[in-house]
Residue frames as a rotation matrix with the C-alpha (Angstrom) as fourth column:
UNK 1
0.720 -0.524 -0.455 306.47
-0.693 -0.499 -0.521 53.02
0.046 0.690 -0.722 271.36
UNK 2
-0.454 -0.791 0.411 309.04
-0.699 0.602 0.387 50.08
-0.553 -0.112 -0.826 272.61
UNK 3
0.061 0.272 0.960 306.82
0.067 0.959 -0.275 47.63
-0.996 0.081 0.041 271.36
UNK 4
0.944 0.325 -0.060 307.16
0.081 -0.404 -0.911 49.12
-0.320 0.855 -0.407 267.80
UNK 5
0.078 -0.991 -0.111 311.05
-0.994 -0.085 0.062 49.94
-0.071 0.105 -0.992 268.18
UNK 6
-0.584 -0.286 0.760 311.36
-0.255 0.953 0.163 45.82
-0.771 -0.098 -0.629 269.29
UNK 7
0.498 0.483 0.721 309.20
0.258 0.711 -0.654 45.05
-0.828 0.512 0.229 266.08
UNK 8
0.821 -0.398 -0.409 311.19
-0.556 -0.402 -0.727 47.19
0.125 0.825 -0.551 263.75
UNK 9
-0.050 -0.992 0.118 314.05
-0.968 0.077 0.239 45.66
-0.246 -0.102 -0.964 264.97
UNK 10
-0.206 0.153 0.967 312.75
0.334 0.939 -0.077 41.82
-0.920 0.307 -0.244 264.08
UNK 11
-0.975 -0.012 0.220 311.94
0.221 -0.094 0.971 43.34
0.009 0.996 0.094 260.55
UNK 12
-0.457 0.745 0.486 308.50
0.887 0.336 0.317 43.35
0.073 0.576 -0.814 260.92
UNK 13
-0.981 -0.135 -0.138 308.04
0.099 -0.965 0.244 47.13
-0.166 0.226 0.960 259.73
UNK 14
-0.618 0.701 0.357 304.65
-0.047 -0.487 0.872 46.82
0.785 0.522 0.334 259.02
UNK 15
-0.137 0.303 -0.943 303.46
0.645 0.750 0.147 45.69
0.752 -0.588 -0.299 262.43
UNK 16
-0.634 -0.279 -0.721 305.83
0.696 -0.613 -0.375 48.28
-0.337 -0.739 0.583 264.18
UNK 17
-0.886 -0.007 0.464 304.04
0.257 -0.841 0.477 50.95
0.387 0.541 0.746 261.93
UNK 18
0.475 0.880 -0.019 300.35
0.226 -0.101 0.969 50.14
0.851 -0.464 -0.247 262.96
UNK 19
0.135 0.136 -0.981 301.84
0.959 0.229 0.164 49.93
0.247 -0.964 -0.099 266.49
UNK 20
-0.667 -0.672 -0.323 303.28
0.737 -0.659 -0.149 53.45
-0.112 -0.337 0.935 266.35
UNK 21
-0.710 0.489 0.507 300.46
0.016 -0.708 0.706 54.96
0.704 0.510 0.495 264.44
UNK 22
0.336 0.935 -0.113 298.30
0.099 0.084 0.992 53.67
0.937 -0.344 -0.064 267.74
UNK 23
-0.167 -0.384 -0.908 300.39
0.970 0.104 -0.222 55.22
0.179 -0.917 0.356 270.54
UNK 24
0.783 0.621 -0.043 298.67
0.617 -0.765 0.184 57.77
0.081 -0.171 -0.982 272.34
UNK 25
-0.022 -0.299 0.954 299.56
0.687 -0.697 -0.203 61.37
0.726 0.652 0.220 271.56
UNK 26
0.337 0.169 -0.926 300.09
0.849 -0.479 0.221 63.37
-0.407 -0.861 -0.305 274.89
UNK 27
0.539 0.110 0.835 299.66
0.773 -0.457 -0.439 66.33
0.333 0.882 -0.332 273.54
UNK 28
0.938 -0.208 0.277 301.84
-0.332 -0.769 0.546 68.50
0.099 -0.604 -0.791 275.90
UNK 29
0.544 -0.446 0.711 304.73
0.111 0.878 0.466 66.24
-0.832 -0.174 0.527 275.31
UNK 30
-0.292 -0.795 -0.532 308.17
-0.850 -0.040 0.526 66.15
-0.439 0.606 -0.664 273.87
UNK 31
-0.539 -0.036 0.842 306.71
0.019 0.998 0.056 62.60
-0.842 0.046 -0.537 273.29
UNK 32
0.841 0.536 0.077 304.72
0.069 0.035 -0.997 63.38
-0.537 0.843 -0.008 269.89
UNK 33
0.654 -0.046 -0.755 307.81
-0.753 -0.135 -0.644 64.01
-0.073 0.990 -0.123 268.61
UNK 34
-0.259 -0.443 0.858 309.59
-0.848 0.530 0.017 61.28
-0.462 -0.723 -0.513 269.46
UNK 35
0.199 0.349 0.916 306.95
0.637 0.664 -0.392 58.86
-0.745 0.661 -0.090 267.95
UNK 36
0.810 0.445 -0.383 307.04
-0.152 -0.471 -0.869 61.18
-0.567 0.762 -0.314 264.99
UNK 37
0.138 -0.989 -0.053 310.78
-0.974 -0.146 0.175 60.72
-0.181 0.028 -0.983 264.51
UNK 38
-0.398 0.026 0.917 310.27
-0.057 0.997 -0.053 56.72
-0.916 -0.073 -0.396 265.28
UNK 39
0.503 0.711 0.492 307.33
0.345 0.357 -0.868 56.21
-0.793 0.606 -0.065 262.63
UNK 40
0.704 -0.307 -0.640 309.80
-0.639 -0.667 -0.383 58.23
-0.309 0.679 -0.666 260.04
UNK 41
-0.141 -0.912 0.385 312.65
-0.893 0.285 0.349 55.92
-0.428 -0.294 -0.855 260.74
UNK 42
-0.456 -0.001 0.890 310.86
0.037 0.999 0.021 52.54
-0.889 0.043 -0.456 261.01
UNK 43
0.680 0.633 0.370 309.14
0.279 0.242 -0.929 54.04
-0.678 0.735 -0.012 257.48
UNK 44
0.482 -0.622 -0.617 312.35
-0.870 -0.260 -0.418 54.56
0.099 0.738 -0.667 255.91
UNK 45
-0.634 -0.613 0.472 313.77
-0.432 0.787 0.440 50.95
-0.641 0.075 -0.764 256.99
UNK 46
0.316 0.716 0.622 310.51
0.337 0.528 -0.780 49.71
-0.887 0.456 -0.075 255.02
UNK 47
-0.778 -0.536 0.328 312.08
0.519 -0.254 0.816 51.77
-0.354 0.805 0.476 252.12
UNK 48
0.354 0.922 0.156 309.08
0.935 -0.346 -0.072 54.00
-0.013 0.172 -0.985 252.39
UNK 49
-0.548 -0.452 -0.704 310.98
0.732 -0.666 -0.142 57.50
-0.404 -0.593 0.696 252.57
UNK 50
-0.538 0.633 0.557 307.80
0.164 -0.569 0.805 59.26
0.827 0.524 0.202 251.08
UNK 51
0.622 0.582 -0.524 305.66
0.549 0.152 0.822 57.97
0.558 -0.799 -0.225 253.68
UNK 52
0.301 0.102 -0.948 308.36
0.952 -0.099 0.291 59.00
-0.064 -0.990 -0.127 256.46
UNK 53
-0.825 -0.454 0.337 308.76
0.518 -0.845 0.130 63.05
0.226 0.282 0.933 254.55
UNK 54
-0.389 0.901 0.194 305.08
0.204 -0.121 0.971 63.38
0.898 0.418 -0.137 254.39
UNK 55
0.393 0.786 -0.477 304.22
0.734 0.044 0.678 62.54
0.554 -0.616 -0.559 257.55
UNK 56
-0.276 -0.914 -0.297 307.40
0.940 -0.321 0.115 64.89
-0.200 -0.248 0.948 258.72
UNK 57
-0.762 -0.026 0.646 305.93
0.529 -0.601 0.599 67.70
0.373 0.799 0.472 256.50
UNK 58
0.134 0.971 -0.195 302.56
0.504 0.103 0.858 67.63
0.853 -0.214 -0.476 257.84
UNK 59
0.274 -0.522 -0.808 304.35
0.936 -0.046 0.348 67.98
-0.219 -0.852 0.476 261.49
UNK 60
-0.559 -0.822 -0.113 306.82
0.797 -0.570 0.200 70.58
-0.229 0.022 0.973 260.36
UNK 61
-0.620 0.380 0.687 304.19
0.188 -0.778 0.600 73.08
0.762 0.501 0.411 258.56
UNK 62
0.470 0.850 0.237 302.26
0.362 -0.431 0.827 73.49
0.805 -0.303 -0.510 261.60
UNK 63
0.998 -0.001 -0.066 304.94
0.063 -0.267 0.962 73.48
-0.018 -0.964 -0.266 264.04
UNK 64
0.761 -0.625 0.172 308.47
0.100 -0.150 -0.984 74.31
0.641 0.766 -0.052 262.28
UNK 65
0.681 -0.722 0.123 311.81
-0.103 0.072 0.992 72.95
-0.725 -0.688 -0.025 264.38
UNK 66
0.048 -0.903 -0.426 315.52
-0.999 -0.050 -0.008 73.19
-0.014 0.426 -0.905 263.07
UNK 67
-0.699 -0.308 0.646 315.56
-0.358 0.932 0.057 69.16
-0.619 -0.191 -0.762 264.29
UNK 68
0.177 0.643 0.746 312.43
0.144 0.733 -0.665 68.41
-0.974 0.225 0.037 262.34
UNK 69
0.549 -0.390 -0.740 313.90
-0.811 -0.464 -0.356 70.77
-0.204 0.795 -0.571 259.00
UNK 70
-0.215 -0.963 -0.166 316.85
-0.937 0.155 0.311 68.41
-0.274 0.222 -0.936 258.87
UNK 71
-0.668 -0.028 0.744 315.41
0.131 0.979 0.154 64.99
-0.732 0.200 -0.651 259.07
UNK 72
0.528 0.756 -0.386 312.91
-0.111 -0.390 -0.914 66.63
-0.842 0.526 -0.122 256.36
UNK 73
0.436 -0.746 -0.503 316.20
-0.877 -0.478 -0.051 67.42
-0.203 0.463 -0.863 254.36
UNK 74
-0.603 -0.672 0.430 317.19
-0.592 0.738 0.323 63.97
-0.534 -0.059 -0.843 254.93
UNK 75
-0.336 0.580 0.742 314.47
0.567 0.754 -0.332 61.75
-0.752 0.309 -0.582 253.21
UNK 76
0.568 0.187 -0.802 313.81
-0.391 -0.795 -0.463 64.95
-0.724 0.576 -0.378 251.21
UNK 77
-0.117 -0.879 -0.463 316.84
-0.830 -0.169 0.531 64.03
-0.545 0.447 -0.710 249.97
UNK 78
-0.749 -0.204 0.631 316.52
0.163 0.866 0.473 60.36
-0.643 0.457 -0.615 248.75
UNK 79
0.482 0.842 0.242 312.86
0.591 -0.108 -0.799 61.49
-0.647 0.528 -0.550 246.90
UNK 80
-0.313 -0.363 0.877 315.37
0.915 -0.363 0.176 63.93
0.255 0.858 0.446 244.98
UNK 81
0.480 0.836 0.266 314.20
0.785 -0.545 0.295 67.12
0.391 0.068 -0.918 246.59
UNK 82
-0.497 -0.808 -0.317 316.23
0.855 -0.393 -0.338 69.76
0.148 -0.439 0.886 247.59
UNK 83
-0.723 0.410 -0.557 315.53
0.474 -0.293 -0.831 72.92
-0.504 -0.864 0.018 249.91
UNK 84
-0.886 0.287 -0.364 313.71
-0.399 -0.872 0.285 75.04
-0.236 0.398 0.887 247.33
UNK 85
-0.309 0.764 -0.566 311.22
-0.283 0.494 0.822 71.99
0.908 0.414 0.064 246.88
UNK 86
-0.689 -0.206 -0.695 311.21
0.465 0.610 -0.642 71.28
0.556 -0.765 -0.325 250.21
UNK 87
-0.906 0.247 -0.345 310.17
-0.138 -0.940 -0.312 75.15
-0.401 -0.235 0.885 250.99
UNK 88
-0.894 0.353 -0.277 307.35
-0.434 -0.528 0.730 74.50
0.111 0.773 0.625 248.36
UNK 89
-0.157 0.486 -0.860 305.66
0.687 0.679 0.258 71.40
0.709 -0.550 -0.441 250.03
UNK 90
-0.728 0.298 -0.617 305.58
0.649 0.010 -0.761 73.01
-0.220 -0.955 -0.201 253.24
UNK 91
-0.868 0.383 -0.316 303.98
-0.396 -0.918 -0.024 76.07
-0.299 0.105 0.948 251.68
UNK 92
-0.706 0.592 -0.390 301.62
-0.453 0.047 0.890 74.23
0.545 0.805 0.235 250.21
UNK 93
-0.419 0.301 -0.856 300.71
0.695 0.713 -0.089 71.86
0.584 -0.633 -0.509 252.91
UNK 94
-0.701 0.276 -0.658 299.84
0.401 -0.611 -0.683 75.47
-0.590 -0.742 0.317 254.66
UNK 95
-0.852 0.443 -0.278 297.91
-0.521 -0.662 0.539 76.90
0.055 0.604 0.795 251.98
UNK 96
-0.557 0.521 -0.647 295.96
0.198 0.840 0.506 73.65
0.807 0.154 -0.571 251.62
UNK 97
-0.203 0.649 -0.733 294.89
0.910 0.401 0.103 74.10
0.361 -0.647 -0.672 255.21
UNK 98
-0.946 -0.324 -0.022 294.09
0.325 -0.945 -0.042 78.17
-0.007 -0.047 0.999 255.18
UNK 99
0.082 0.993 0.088 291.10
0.990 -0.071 -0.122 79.44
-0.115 0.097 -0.989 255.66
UNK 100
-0.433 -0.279 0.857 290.01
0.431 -0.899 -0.074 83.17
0.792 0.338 0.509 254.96
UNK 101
-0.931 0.043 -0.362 289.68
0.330 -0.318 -0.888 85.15
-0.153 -0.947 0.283 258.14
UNK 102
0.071 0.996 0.056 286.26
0.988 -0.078 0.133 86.69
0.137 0.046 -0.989 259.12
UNK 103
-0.178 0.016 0.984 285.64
0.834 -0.529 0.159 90.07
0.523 0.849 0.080 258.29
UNK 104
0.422 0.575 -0.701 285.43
0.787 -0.616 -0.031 92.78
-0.449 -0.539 -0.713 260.56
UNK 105
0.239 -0.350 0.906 286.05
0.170 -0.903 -0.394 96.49
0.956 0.248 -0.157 261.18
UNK 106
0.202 -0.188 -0.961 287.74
0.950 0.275 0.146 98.24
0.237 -0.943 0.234 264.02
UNK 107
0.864 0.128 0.487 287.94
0.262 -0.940 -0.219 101.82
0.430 0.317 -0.845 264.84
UNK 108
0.352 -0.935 0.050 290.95
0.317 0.069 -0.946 103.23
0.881 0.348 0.321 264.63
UNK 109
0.448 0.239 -0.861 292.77
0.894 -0.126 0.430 104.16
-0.006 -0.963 -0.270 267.84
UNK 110
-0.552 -0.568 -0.610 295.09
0.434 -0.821 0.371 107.38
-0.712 -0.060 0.700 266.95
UNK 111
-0.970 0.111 0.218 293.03
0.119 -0.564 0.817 108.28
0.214 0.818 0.534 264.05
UNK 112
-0.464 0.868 0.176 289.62
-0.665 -0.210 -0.717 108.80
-0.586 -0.450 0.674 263.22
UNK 113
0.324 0.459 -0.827 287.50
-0.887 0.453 -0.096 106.51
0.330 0.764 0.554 261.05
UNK 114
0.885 0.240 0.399 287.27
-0.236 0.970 -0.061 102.52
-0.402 -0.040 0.915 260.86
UNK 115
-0.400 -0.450 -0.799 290.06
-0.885 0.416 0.208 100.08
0.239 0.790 -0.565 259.30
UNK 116
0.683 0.681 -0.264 288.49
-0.695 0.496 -0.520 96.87
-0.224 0.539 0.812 257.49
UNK 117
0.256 -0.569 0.782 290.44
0.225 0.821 0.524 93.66
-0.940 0.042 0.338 256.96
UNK 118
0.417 -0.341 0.842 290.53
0.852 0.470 -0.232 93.86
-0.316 0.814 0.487 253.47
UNK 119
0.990 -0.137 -0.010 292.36
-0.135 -0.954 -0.268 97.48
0.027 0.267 -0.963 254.06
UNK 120
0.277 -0.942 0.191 295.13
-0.815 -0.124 0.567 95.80
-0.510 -0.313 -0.802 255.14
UNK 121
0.882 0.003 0.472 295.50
0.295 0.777 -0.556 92.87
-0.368 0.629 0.685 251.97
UNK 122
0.775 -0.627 0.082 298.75
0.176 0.090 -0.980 92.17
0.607 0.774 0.180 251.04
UNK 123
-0.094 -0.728 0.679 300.33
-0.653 -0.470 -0.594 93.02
0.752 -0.499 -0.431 254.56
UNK 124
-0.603 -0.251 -0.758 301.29
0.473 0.653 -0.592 91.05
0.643 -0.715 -0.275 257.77
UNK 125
-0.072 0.566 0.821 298.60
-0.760 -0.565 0.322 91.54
0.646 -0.601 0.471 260.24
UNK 126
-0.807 -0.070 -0.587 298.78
0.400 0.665 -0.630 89.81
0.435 -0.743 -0.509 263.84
UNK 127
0.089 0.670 0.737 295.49
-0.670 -0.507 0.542 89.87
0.737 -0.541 0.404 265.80
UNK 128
-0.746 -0.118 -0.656 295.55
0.505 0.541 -0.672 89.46
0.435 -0.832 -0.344 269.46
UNK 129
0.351 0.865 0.360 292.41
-0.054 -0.365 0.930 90.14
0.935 -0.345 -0.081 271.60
UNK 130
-0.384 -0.210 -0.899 293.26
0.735 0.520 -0.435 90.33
0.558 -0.828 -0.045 275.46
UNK 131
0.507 0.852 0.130 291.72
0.327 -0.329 0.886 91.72
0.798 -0.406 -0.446 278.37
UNK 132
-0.083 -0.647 0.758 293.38
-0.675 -0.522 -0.520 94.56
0.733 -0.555 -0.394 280.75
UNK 133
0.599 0.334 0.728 292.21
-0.797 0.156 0.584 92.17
0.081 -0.930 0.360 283.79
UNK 134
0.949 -0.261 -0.174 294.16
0.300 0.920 0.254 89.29
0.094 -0.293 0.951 282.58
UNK 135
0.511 -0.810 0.286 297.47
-0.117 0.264 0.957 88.39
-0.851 -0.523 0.041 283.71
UNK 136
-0.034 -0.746 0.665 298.73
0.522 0.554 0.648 87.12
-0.852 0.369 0.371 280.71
UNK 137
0.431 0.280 0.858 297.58
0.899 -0.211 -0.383 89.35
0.074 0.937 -0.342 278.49
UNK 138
0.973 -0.218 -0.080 299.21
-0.155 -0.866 0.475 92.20
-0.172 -0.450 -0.876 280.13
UNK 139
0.233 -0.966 0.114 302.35
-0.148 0.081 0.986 90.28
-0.961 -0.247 -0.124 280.29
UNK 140
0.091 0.100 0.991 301.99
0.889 0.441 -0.126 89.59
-0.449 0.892 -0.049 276.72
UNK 141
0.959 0.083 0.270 301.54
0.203 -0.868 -0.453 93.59
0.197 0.489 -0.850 275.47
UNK 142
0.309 -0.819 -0.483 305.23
-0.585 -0.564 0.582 95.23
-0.749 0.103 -0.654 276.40
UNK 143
-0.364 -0.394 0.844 306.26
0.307 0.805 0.508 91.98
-0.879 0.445 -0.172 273.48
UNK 144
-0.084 0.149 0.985 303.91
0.993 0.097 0.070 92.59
-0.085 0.984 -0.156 270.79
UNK 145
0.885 0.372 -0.281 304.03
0.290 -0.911 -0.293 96.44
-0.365 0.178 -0.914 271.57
UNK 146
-0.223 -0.937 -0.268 308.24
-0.455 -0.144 0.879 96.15
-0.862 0.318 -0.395 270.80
């Protein structure tokens, strides 16, 4: 990532870009965003500020921060886009990558009889599977049971 920052800074934006786009991703790591933030930047000094919304967008619809919203808002902003278009990209950028859940049934636990995925269409439905032995799943149930 320095070697990219120390080309952007000589101008040569297209260099720094390859270099950034080929620094490894530790995925556990404040450090994806970081380069993500860089590779925005050094593609808005290039006068790319499509390139650095897009790739922002992409980022932001799977993993939605208040810090990544704003610099969205900010290059959003030179493309002419304001929040209600902003809102619409991400949605889309999620739809695009939706799949339709697999079908089951489960039987009901207070009631009698079955409920079916497509009984609940049109409502919020979280499914969590976890297992009385595990640790975390235990610590997980007093949360999704509030």
């Amino acid at each position: 990532m320095l070697a990219g920052r120390i080309l952007a800074a000589r101008g040569d934006y297209a260099d720094a870009i390859t270099m950034l786009n080929g620094a490894p991703k530790i995925r556990y790591s404040s450090s994806v965003v970081v380069l993500l933030k860089e590779i925005a930047r050094v593609n808005d000094a290039m006068g790319n500020a499509a390139a650095s919304y897009d790739s922002l967008l992409k980022y932001y619809a799977v993993d939605p921060t208040d810090d990544i919203y704003g610099l969205m808002k900010q290059y959003g902003g030179k493309l002419g886009k304001n929040n209600d278009a902003i809102q619409a990209d991400v949605w889309s950028v999620r739809k695009a990558g939706a799949k339709p859940a697999t079908q089951f049934s489960l039987d009901n636990y207070l009631t009698s009889g079955k409920t079916s995925l497509p009984d609940l269409k049109g409502k919020v439905v979280l499914v969590t599977y976890w297992f009385p032995g595990c640790g975390p799943c235990r610590g997980e149930f007093p949360i999704l049971k509030r």
